[in-house]
N, C-alpha and C positions, 0 to 999 in steps of 0.2 A: 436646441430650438433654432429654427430656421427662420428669418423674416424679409419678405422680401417690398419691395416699392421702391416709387420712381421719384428721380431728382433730374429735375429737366429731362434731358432725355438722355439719359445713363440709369439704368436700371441699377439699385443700391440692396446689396446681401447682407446682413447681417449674422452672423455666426457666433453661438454662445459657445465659445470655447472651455472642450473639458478633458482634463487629463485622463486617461483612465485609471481604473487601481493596478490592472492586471492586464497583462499580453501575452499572447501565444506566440513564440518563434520556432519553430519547426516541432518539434511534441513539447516544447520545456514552458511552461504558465510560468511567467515571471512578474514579479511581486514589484509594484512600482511605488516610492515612498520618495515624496518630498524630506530634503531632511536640512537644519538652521547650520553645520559648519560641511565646508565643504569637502566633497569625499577625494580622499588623496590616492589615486595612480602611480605608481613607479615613482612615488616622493616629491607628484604636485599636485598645487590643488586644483579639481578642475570644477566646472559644474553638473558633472554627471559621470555616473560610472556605472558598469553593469557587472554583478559578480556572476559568473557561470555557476557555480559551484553551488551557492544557495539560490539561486534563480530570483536575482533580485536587480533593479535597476532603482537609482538614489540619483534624485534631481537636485540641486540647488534649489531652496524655496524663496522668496522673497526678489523673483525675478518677473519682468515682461513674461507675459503670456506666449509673446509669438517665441520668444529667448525659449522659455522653456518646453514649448512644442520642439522645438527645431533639436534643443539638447536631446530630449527622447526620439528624434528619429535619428540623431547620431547615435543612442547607444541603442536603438532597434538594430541599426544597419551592421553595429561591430557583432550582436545576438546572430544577426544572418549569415554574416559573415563567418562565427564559429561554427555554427549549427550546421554550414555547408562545407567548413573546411576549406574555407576561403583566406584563413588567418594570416597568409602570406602576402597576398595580393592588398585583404584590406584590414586583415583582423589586428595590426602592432599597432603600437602606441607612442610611434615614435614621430615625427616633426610630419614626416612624407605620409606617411598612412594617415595620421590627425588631419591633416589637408584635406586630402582626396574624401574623409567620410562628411568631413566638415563640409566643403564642396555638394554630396551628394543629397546629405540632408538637408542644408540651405533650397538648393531644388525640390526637392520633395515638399517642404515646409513652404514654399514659394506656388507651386502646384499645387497640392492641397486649399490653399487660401483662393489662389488665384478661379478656381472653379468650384467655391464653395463649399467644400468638403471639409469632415471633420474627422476625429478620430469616432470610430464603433467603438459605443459604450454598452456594457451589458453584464451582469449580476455574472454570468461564468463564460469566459473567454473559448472562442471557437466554435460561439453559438452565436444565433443572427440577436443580436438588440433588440430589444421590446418595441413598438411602434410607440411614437408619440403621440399623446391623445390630442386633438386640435382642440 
């Protein structure tokens, strides 16, 4: 849900922030699930992680909104990053690649907000979203 009006004269947006359950990254629907301990990488914890293999992405729950937007466009971007065979450039897990995706989705999650946009929510992923009823 979108709302919009005026406060003085700065136009104010409102955006009902929603995670999805599910994403499509290049053909692979991956399964997105809040989960209460944190999912551990290469033996740390972090707040989010995505497994290729089961096509699944596990956020940290019990986090700020924008935190956990931003964590799922970091592990969108590592999804991309696979999907494209990019795992060199951005797909490791190591201090320099965590930077740079962290970097990436900060921006994205910083642009998305900043122009109003939200994540496409929709019963089956790589279909347009139902229209909202006003």
């Amino acid at each position: 849900m979108i709302r919009q009006g005026r406060f003085d004269s700065w136009e104010v947006v409102v955006i009902e922030r929603v995670i999805p359950n599910k994403v499509k990254i290049g053909g692979v629907f991956y399964e997105i699930a809040k989960v209460d301990s944190p999912p551990i990488v290469d033996g740390r914890a972090c707040t989010g992680a995505i497994d290729y293999e089961n096509a699944k992405i596990e956020l940290l729950a019990n986090r700020d909104d924008g935190q956990t937007e931003q964590t799922l466009w970091h592990e969108i971007l590592h999804g991309i990053a696979y999907d494209r065979k990019l795992q060199r450039f951005f797909g490791g897990c190591d201090e320099d690649h965590e930077a740079i995706l962290d970097a990436l989705a900060s921006g994205l999650h910083a642009f998305m907000v900043d122009n109003g946009l939200k994540f496409p929510v929709s019963e089956t992923p790589g279909q347009e979203p139902k229209e909202e009823s006003q």
